[in-house]
TORSEGU-661939 format. One record per atom (N, C-alpha, C): residue number from 1; residue in one letter; atom name; x, y, z. Coordinates in steps of 0.2 Angstrom, whole numbers. Each point is the difference from the previous one (the first is absolute). Layout:
<pts>
(pt NUM; A; CA; (X; Y; Z))
...
</pts>
This chain:
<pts>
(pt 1; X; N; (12; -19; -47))
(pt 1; X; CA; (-2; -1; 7))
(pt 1; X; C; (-6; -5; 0))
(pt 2; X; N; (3; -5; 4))
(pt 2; X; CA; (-9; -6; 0))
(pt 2; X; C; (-2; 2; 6))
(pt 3; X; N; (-9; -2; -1))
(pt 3; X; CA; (-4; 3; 4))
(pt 3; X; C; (0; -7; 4))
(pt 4; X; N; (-2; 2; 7))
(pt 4; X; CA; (3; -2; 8))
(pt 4; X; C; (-9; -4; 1))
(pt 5; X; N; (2; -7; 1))
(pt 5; X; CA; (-7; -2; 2))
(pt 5; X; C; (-1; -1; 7))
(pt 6; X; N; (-6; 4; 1))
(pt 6; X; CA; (-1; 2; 8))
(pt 6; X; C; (-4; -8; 4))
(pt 7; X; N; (-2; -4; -5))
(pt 7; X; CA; (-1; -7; -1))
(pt 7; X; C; (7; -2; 7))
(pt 8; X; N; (3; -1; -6))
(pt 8; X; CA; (9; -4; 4))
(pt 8; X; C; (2; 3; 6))
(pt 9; X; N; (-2; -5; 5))
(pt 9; X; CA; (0; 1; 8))
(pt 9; X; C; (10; 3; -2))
(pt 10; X; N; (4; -2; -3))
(pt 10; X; CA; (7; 2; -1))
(pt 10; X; C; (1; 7; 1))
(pt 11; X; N; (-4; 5; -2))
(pt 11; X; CA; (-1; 7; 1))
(pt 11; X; C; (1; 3; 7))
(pt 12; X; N; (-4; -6; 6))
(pt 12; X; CA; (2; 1; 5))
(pt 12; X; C; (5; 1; 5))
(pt 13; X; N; (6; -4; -6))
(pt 13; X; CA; (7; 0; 3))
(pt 13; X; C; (4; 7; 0))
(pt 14; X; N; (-4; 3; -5))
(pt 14; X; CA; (4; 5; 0))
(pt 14; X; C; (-1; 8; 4))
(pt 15; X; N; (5; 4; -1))
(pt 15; X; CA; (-4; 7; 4))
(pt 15; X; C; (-5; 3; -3))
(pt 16; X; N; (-6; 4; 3))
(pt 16; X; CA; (2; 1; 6))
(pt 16; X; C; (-3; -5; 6))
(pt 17; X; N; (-3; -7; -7))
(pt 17; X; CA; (-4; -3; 6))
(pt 17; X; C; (4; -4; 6))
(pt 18; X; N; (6; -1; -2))
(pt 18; X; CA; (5; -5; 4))
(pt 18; X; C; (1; 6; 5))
(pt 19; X; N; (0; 6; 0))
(pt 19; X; CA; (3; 4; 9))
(pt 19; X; C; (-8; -3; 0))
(pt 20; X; N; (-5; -2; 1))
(pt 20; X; CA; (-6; 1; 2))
(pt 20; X; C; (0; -8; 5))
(pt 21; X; N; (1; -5; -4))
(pt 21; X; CA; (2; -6; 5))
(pt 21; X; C; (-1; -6; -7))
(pt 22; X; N; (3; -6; 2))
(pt 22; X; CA; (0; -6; -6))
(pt 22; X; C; (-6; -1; -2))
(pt 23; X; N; (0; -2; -7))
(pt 23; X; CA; (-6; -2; -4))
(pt 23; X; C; (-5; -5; 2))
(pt 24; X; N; (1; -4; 5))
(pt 24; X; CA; (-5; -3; 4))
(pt 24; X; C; (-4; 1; 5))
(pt 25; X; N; (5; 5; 1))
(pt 25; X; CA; (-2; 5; 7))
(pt 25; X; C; (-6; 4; -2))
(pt 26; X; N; (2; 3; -8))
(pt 26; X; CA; (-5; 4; -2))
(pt 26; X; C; (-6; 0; -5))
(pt 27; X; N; (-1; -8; -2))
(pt 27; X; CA; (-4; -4; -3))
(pt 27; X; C; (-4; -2; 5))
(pt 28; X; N; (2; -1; 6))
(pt 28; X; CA; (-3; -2; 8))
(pt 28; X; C; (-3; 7; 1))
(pt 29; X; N; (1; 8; 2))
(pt 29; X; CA; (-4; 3; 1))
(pt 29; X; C; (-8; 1; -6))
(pt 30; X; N; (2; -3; -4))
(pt 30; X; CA; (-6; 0; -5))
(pt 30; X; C; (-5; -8; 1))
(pt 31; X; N; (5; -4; 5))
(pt 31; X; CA; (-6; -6; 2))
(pt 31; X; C; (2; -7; -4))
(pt 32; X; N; (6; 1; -4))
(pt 32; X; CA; (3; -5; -5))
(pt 32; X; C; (1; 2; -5))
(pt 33; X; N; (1; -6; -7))
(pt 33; X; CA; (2; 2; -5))
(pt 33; X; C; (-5; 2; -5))
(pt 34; X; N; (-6; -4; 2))
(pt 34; X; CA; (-5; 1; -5))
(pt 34; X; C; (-6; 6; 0))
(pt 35; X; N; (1; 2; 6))
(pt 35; X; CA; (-3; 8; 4))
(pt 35; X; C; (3; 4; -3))
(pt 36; X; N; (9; -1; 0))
(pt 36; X; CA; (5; 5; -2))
(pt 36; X; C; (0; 1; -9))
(pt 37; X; N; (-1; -6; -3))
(pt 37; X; CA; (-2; 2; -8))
(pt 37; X; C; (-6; 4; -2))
(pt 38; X; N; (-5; -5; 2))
(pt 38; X; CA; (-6; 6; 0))
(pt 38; X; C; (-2; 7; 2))
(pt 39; X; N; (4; 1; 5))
(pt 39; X; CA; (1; 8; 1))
(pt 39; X; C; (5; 2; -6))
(pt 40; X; N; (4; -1; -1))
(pt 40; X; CA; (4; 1; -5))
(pt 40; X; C; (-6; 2; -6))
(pt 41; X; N; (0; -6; -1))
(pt 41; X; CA; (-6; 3; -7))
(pt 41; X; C; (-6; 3; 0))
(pt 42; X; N; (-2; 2; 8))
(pt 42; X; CA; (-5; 4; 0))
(pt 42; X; C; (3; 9; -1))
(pt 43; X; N; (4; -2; 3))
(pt 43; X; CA; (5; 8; -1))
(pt 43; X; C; (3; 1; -10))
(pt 44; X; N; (1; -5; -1))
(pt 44; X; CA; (0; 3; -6))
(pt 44; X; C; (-6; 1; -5))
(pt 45; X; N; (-5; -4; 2))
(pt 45; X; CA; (-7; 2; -2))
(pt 45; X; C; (-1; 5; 0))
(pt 46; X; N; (2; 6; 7))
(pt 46; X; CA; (-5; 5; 0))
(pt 46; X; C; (6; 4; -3))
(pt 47; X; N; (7; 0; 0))
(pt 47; X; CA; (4; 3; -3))
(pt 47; X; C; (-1; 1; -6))
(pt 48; X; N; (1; -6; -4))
(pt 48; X; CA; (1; 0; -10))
(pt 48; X; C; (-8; -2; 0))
(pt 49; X; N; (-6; 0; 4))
(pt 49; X; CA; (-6; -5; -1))
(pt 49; X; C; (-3; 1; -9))
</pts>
């Protein structure tokens, strides 16, 4: 099994993010793309920090 990079906006598309709304739709609630990577990273800082 390969580990899933939460990096790759592609993760988006699938469930259970897609019932939630399209991958731009929900890179937009975060303010764009580069808002939505840096939270991303900041989440796994504190996760695997």
């Amino acid at each position: 099994m390969s580990k899933v990079q939460t990096e790759d906006i592609k993760i988006l598309k699938i469930d259970p993010f897609r019932e939630i709304g399209t991958a731009s739709e929900l890179i937009g609630e975060f303010g764009g793309r580069a808002a939505y990577l840096k939270s991303i990273q900041e989440l796994e800082e504190q996760l695997y920090g």
